[in-house]
C-alpha positions in Angstrom: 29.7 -0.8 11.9 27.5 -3.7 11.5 26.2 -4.2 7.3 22.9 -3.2 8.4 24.4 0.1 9.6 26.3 0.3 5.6 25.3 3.2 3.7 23.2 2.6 0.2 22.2 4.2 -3.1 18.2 4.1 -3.5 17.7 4.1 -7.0 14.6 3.9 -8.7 13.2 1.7 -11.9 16.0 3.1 -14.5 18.7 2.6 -11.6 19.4 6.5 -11.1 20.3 7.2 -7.6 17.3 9.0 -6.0 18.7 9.4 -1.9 20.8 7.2 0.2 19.4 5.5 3.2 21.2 2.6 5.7 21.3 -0.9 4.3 18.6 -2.3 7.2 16.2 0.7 6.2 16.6 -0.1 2.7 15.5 -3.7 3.1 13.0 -2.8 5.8 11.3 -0.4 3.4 12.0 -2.8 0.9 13.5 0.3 -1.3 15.3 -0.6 -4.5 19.0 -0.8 -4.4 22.2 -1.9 -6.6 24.3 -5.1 -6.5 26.7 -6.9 -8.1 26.6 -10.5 -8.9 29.9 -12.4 -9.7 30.1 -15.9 -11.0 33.7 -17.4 -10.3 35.6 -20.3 -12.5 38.4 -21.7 -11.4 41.2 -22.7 -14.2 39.3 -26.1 -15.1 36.4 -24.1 -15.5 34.1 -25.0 -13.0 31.9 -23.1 -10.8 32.6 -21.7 -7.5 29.1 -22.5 -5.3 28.5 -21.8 -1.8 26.2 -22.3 1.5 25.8 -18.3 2.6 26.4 -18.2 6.7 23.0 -18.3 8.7 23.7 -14.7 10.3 23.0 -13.1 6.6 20.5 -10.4 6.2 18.7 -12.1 3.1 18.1 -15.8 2.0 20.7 -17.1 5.2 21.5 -20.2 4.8 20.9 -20.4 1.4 22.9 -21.8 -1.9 24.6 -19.7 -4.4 26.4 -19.6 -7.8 27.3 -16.3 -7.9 29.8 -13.9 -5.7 28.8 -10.6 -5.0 26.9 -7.9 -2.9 24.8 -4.7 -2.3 27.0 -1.5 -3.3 28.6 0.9 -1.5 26.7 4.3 -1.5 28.6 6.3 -5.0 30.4 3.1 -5.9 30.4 1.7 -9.3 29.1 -1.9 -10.6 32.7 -2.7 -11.9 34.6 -1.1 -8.5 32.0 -3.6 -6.0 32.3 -7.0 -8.1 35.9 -6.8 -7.7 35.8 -6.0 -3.8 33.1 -8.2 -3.7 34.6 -11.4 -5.3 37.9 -11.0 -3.4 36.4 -10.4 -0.2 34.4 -13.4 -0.4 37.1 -15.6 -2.1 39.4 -14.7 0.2 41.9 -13.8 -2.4 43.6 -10.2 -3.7 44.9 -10.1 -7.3 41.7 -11.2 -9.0 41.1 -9.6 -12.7 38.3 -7.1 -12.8 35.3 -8.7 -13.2 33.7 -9.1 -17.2 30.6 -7.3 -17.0 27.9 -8.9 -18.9 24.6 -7.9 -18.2 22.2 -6.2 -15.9 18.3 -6.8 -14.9 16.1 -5.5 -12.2 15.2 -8.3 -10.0 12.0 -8.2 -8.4 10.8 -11.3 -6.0 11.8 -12.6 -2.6 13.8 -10.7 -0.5 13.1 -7.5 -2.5 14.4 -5.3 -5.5 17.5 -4.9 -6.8 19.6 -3.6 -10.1 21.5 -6.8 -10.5 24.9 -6.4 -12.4 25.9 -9.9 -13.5 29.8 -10.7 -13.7 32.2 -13.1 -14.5 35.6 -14.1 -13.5 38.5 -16.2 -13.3 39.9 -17.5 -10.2 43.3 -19.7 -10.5 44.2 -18.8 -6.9 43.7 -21.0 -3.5 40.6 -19.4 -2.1 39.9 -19.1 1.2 35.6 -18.1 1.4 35.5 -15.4 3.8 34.1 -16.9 6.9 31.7 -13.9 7.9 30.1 -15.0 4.5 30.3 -18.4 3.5 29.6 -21.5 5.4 30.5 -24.3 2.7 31.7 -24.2 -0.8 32.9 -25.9 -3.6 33.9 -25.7 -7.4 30.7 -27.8 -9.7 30.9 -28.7 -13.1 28.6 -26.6 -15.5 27.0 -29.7 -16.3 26.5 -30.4 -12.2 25.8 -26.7 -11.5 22.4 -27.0 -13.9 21.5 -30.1 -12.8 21.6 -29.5 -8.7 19.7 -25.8 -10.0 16.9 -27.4 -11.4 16.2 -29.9 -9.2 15.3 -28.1 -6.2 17.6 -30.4 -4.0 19.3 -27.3 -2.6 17.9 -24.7 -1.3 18.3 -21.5 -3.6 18.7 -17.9 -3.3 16.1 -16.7 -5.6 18.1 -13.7 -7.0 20.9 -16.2 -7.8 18.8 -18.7 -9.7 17.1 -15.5 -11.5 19.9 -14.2 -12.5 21.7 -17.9 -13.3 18.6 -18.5 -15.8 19.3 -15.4 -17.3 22.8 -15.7 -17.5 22.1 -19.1 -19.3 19.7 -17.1 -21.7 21.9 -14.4 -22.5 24.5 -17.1 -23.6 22.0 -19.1 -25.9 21.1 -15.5 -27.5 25.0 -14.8 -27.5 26.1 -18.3 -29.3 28.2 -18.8 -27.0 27.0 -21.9 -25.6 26.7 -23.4 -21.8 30.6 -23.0 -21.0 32.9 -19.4 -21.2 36.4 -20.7 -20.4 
């Protein structure tokens, strides 16, 4: 079965499930769907980044701080981020995935419920190859930087929900680094 041929939960503006249609008919239709975002830090803290493969359905070829994907038809946030952050690790044995917030995103590409996540990842990765074409583990300090200077090119969703994220830690007190 090809990931355009994946079965999806429609949902509507409150994220409740209102039918299930194929993954390429939800994007086609541009119908709003759920996924789950993942940001990864190895032990020293950094950031795992990453060149998405040019056979992607959305934003090919594109940079991206966070992990994740579209969810299963019936699955839950907490259930995909895991999947989601092994399969394209390339590791099993992760911890499940903090939940820390959720938004609607609304731009290129679409609209999605956007569960953002955050893990820890002290094992050797090995990017699933189907999804990423280059990676590497940036700084915080880096990972702002190359984000705001348009040097890369971005997934939109990613950046959304990596300004966000940044918000949601100035409003926590938590400051620019969870370790």
């Amino acid at each position: 079965m090809s990931a355009a041929d994946e079965v999806l939960d429609v949902v509507d503006r409150r994220d409740r499930v209102t039918g299930r249609a194929r993954r390429g008919d939800v994007y086609a239709a541009g119908l709003i769907h759920r996924c789950a975002f993942i940001l990864a830090r190895d032990g020293l803290g950094r950031v795992f980044v990453h060149r998405r493969t040019a056979s992607k359905l959305v934003f090919p070829s594109h940079y991206d701080m966070f992990v994740g994907g579209v969810l299963g038809a019936g699955e839950s946030y907490g259930r995909a981020a895991l999947r989601e952050a092994e399969e394209e690790l390339g590791v099993t044995g992760l911890p499940q995935p903090e939940p820390l917030f959720k938004f609607l995103y609304e731009g290129p590409g679409g609209a999605w419920w956007s569960y953002v996540h955050e893990v820890r990842c002290e094992l050797p990765v090995r990017p699933q190859a189907s999804e990423v074409a280059w990676h590497t583990w940036l700084p915080e300090e880096e990972l702002a930087e190359r984000a705001g200077g348009g040097s890369w090119p971005w997934v939109p969703d990613g950046l959304e929900a990596y300004r966000r994220l940044r918000e949601w830690r100035e409003r926590a007190g938590s400051g620019s680094e969870r370790r």
